[in-house]
N, C-alpha and C positions, 0 to 999 in steps of 0.2 A: 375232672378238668374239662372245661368246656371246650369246644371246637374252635381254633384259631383261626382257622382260614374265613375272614369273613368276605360278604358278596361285594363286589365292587362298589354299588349303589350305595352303602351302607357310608361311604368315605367320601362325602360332600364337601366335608371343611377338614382343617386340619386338629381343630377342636374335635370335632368327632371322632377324624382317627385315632387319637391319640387315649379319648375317653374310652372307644371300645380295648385299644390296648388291654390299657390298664383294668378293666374289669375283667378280659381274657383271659389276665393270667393270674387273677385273685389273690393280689399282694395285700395282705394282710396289715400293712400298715394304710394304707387310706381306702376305705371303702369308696365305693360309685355305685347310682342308678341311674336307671338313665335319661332320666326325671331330676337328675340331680339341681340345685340351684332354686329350688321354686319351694313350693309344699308352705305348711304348718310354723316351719322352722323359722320360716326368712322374717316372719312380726316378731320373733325375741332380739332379734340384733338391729330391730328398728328402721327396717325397709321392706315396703314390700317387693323389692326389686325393678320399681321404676325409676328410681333414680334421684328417691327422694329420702334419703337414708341417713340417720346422724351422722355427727363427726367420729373418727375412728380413733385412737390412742395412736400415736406414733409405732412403729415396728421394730423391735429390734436388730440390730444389724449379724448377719451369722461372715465368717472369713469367706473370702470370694476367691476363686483359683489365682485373678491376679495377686491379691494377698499374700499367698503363700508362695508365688513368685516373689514378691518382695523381701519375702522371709528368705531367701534363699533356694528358693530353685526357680531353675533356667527351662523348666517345660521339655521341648525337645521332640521328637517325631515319637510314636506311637512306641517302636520296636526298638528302643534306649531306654529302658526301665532309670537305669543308673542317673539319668540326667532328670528323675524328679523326685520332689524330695519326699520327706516319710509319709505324707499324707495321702501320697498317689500311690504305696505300697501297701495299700488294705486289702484283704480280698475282695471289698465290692469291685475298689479302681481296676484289679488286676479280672474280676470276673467281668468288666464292663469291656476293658484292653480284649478280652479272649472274643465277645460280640462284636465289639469293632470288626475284629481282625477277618469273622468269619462273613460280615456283611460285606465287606470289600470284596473276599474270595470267593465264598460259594453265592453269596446273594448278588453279585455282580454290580455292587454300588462302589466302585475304587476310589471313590473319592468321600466317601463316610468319613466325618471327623473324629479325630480324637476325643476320649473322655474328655471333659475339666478335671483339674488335676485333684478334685473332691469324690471323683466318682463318677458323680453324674455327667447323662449324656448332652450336649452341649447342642440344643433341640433349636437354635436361630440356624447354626450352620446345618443343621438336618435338612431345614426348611430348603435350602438352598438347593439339596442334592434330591430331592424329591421330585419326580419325575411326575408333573401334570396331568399327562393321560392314561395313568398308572392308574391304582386300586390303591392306593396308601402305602405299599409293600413295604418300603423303608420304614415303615411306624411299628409293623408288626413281624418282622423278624424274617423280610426277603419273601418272596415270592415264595407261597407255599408254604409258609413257614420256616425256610431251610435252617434258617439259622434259631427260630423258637426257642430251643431247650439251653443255648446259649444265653437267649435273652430272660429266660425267668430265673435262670438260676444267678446271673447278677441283680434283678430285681429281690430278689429273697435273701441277698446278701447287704441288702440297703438296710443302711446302721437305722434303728429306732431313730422316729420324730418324734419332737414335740406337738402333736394334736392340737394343743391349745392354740400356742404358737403360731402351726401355719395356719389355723382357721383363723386369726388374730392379721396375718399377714396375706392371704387371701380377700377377706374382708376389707380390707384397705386399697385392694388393687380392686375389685368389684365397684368399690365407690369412686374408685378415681377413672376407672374407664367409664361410666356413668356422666360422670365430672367431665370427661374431655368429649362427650355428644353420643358413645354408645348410650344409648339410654333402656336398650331392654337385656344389657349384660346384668342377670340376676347375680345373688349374695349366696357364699357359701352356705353350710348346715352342718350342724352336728346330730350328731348319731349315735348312743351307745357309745360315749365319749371316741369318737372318730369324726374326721371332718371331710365330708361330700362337697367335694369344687361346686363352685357357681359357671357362671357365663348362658353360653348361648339356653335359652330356656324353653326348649325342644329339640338335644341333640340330635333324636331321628327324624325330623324334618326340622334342618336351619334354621332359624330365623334370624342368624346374625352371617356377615358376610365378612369373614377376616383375610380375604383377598382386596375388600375394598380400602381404599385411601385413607377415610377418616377412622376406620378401625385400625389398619396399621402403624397410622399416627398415633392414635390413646395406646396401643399397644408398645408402643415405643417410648410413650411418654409415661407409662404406669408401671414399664417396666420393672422398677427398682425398689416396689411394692413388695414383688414377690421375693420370699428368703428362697436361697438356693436347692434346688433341687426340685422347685414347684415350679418352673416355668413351663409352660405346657399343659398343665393338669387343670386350668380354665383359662 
């Protein structure tokens, strides 16, 4: 296991924190480099990542937390198990509830949101609670790591993806943030049937600015690109 605590400087965008996250704690369903988005890969799916990339097949739509509100459940504060319905009762949702709980407490973020009632962490409102002149800490498990071994072990609890799928649905949001004036958000990759996020195409020196206007507009507007659970992962 590699060293969690990383340097402050290393956490420029929220793209980056999020990318080193996720290679820190070597979850086995989507590999990352840190290079990812560029390479050999990106001329099979017919971009070289400027922005000039075919059209993409429409994306399949997967259930969305409000969904399953529809279905019958009422959501509810973190610490009311009862008031969601069976889907928020899996061990990822309930390992992801136990990181919440610990971020709030020992990581000192009291206003960490709640899972989506899929599991996954619900990374728009993260954004929110993320502390600017901070080091990313809310991305990687509190200051220190405090709460770490809470955060992998609901990440290791996240149900098998389809690979295909979200390279299929990554790919579509690469082309549309492109489409809306990001023009050097690169194209995901495949790997060892595995799928390596695109976007900014030099995670360790920026070159995409996802604080600025016209990037949080295409981000906002390509949102629905992405199937659940990849938001954040480019």
């Amino acid at each position: 296991m590699s060293n969690h605590t990383t340097p402050r400087g290393a956490f420029r965008s929220r793209g980056t924190a999020r990318f080193r996250l996720a290679a820190a704690v070597a979850v086995p369903l989507l590999a990352f480099s840190v290079a990812c988005g560029g390479g050999d890969d990106a001329a099979s799916d017919g971009s070289d990542g400027s922005g000039k990339g075919g059209d993409v097949a429409s994306v399949p739509e997967e259930p969305t937390a409000k969904d399953a509100k529809d279905k019958g459940g009422k959501g509810g504060k973190s610490g009311d198990n009862s008031s969601h319905p069976a889907v928020g009762k899996s061990a990822f949702y309930d390992a992801q509830l136990t990181y919440v709980r610990c971020m709030r407490s020992k990581a000192g973020v009291p206003d960490f949101p709640d899972p989506l009632l899929s599991g996954y962490l619900d990374w728009p409102k993260i954004d929110e609670v993320v502390d600017p002149k901070g080091g990313g800490e809310e991305y990687k498990g509190g200051k220190g790591g405090v709460c770490f071994p809470e955060m992998e072990k609901a990440l290791n609890l996240e149900p098998k993806r389809d690979q295909q799928k979200d390279y299929e649905s990554m790919l579509a949001h690469a082309k549309c943030m492109r489409d809306k004036g990001v023009s050097k958000f690169t194209n995901p990759t495949m790997s060892g049937g595995r799928v390596m996020p695109g976007g900014d195409p030099s995670p360790g020196d920026p070159a995409l600015d996802p604080s600025s206007p016209a990037y949080k507009q295409a981000r906002e507007a390509c949102r629905s690109k992405l199937l659940e659970g990849l938001d954040g992962m480019q």
